[in-house]
C-alpha positions as CSV (number, residue, x, y, z in Angstrom):
1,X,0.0,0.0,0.0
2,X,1.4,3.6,-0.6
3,X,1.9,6.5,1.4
4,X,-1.0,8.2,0.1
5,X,-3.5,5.8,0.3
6,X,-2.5,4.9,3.5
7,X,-2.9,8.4,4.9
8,X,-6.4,8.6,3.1
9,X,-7.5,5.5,5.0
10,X,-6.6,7.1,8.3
11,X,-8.3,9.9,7.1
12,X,-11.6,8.4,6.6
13,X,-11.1,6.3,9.6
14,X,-10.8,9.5,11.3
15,X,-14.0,10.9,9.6
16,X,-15.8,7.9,10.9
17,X,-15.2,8.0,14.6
18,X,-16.1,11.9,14.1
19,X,-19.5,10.8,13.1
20,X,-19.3,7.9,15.7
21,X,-18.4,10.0,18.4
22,X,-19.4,13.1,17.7
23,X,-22.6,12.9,15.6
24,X,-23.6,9.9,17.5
25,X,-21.7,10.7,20.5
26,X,-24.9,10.1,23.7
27,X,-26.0,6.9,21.6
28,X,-22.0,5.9,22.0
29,X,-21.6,6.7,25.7
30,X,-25.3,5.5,26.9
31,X,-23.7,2.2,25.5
32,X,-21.0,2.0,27.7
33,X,-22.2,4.1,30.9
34,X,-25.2,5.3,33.0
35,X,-26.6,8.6,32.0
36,X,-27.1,9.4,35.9
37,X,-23.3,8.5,36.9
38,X,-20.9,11.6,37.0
39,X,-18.2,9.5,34.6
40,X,-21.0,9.9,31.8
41,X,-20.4,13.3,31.9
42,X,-16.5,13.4,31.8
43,X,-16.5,11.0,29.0
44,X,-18.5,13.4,27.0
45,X,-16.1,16.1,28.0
46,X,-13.4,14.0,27.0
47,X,-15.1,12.8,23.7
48,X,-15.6,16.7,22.9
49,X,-12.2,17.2,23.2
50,X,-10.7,14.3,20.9
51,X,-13.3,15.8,18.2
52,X,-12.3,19.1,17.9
53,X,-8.7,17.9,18.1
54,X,-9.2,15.2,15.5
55,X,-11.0,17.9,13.1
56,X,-8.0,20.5,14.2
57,X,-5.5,17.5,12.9
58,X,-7.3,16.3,9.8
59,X,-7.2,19.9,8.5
60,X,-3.4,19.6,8.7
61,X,-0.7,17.5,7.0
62,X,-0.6,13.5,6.5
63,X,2.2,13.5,8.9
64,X,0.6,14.9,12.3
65,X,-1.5,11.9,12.1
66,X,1.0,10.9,13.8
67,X,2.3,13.0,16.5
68,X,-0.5,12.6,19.3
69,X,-1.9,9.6,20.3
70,X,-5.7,8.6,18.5
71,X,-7.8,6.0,18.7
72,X,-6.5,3.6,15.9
73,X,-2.3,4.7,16.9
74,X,0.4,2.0,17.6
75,X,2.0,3.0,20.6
76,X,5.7,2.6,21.5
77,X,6.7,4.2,24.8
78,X,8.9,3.4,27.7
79,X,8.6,2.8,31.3
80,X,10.9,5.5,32.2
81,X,11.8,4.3,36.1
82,X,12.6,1.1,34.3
83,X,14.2,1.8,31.1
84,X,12.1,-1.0,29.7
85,X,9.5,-0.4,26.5
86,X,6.1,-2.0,25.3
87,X,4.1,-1.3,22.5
88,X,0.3,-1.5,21.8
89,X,-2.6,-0.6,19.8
90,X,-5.2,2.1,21.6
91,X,-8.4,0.9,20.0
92,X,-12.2,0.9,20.2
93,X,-14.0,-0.6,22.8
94,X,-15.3,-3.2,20.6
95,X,-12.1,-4.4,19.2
96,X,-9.4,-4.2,22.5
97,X,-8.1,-7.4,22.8
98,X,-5.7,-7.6,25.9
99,X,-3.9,-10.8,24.3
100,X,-3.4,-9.2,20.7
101,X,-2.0,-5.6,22.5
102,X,-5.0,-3.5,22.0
103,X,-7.0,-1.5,24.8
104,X,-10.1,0.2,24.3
105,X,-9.5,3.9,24.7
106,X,-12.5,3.7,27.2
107,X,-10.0,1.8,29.6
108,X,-8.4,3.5,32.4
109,X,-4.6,3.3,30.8
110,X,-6.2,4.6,27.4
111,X,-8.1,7.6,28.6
112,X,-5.0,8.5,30.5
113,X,-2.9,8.1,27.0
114,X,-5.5,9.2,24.4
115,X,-4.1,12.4,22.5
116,X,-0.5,12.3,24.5
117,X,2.0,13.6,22.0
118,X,5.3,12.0,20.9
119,X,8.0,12.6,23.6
120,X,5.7,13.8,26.2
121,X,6.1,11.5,29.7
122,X,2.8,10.8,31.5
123,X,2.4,9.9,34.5
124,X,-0.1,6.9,34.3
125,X,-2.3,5.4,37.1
126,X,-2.9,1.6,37.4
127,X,-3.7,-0.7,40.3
128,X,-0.2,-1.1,41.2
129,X,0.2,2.4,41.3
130,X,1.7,5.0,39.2
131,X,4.4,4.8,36.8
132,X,6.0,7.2,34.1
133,X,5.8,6.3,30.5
134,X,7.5,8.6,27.7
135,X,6.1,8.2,24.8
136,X,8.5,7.2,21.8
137,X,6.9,6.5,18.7
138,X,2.8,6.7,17.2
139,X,1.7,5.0,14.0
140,X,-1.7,5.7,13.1
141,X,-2.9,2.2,11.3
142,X,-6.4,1.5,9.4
143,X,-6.7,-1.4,10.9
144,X,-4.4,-2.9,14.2
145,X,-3.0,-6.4,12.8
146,X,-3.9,-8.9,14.3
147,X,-1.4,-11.1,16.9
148,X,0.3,-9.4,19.6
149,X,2.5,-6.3,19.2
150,X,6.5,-7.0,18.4
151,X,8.1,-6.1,22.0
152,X,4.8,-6.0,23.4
153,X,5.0,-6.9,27.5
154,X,3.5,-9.4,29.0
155,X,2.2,-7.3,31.9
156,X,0.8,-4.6,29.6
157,X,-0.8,-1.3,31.6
């Protein structure tokens, strides 16, 4: 596949999860949570956000499609207290797959990555506690392949 169709795939990938979750954006969150529970309402905030920065970013060139973190991206980043790395897919609910390396964006490691930038370190929250991931490298894919992620962890976040 070339460059440019490549980039025009991501583009309309883009386009639909505008309509999905902008367009269709209650239908999407009354699927996942309760309309009367306060995280309804920051997901909605949060889904606002990733629009208008996904609109922002499909006005610009191919290649800031990948420098911030989308749903659809191939993350590489590394534990920075461990000088270890791990790679995975940040994906839609319906297609996270913890054995292939891909979370739902809707997870609690995902929200806390969705639309981090390359070279930025997060600090990101998990049971264990909190650990500091840089982020090293995003590829914004069509479609995640299927089979776990080259250098992909065994204890993913």
């Amino acid at each position: 596949m070339n460059h440019r169709s490549h980039c025009h795939n991501c583009r309309e990938m883009l386009v639909n999860q505008l309509i999905t979750l902008g367009e269709e954006k209650k239908t999407f969150l009354n699927a996942y949570f309760d309309v009367r529970e306060p995280e309804w309402f920051q997901m909605e905030r949060m889904l606002t956000t990733y629009t208008e920065h996904v609109e922002q970013l499909l006005l610009g060139s191919d290649e800031l499609l990948n420098s911030t973190v989308l749903i659809g991206s191939r993350i590489t980043f590394e534990y920075v207290d461990f000088h270890t790395s791990d790679s995975f897919w940040i994906v839609m609910p319906e297609e996270a797959d913890a054995d292939e390396s891909r979370i739902s964006f809707l997870s609690p490691v995902g929200r806390q990555l969705l639309l981090a930038r390359q070279g930025e370190t997060r600090s990101v929250n998990i049971p264990a506690g909190s650990m500091r991931v840089r982020i090293t490298d995003i590829q914004l894919q069509r479609e995640p392949v299927t089979g776990k992620v080259e250098g992909g962890a065994d204890y993913a976040l």
